[in-house]
C-alpha positions as CSV (number, residue, x, y, z in Angstrom):
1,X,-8.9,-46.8,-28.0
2,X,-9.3,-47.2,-24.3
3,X,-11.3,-44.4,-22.2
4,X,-8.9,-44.4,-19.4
5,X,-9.5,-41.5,-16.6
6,X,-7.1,-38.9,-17.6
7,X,-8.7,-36.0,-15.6
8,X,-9.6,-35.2,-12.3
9,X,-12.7,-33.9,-10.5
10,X,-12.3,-30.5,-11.1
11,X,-11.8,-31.4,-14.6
12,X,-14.8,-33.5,-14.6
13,X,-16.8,-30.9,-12.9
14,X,-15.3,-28.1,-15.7
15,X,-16.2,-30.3,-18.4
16,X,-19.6,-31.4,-17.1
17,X,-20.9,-27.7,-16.5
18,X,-19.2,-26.6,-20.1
19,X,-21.1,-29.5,-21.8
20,X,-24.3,-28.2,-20.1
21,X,-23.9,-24.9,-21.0
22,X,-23.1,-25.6,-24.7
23,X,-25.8,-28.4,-25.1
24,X,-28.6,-25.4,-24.0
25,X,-26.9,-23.2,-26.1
26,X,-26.7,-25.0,-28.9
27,X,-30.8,-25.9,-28.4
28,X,-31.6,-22.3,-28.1
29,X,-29.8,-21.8,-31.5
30,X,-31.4,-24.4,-33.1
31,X,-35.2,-23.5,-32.0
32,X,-34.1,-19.4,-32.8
33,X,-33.0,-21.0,-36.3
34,X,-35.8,-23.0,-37.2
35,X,-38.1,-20.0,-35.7
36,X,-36.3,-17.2,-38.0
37,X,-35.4,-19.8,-41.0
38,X,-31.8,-19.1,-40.3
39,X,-30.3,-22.4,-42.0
40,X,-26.9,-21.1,-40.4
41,X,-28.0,-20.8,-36.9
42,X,-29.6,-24.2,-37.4
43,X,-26.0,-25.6,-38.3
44,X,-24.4,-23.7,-35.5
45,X,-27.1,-24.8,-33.2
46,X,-26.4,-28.5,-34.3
47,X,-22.6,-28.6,-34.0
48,X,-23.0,-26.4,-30.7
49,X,-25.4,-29.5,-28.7
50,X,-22.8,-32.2,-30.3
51,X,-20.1,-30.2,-28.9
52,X,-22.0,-30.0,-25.8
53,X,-22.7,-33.5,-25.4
54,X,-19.4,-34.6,-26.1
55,X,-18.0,-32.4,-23.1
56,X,-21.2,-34.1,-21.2
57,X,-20.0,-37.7,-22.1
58,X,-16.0,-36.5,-21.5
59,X,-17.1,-35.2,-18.3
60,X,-19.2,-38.0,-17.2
61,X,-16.3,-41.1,-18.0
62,X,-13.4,-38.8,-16.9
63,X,-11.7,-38.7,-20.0
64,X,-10.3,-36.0,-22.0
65,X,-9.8,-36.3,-25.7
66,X,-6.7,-33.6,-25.9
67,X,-4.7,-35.3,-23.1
68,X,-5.5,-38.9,-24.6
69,X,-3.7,-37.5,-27.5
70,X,-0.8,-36.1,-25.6
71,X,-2.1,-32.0,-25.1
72,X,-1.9,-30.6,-21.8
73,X,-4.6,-28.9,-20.5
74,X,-5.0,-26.6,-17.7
75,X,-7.3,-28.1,-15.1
């Protein structure tokens, strides 16, 4: 599948500050887990900094993943 940019800046910007925000707040879950020996905020933690990076990486090649597949998004 090509990455062709599907979004504009304001998207890029939305999706670059989103990913940010999740990546830290999936990395404050996961340190809170391992601290407490919370196996499920360790899990949430983990899929919450993949999350985060993907938005990182969507925002950073100016590609969206729901438009590529035909979903409208807002910005």
């Amino acid at each position: 599948m090509k990455l062709a940019c599907n979004i504009d800046q304001r998207g890029k910007k939305a999706r670059l500050k989103g990913g940010i925000i999740a990546a830290l707040c999936g990395i404050v879950l996961m340190i809170w887990g391992a601290l407490a020996g919370s196996r499920t905020m360790l899990v949430i933690g983990i899929l919450l900094l993949i999350t985060g990076a993907f938005m990182i990486f969507e925002g950073a090649r100016g590609w969206c993943a729901l438009r590529a597949i035909g979903i409208k998004t807002p910005m």
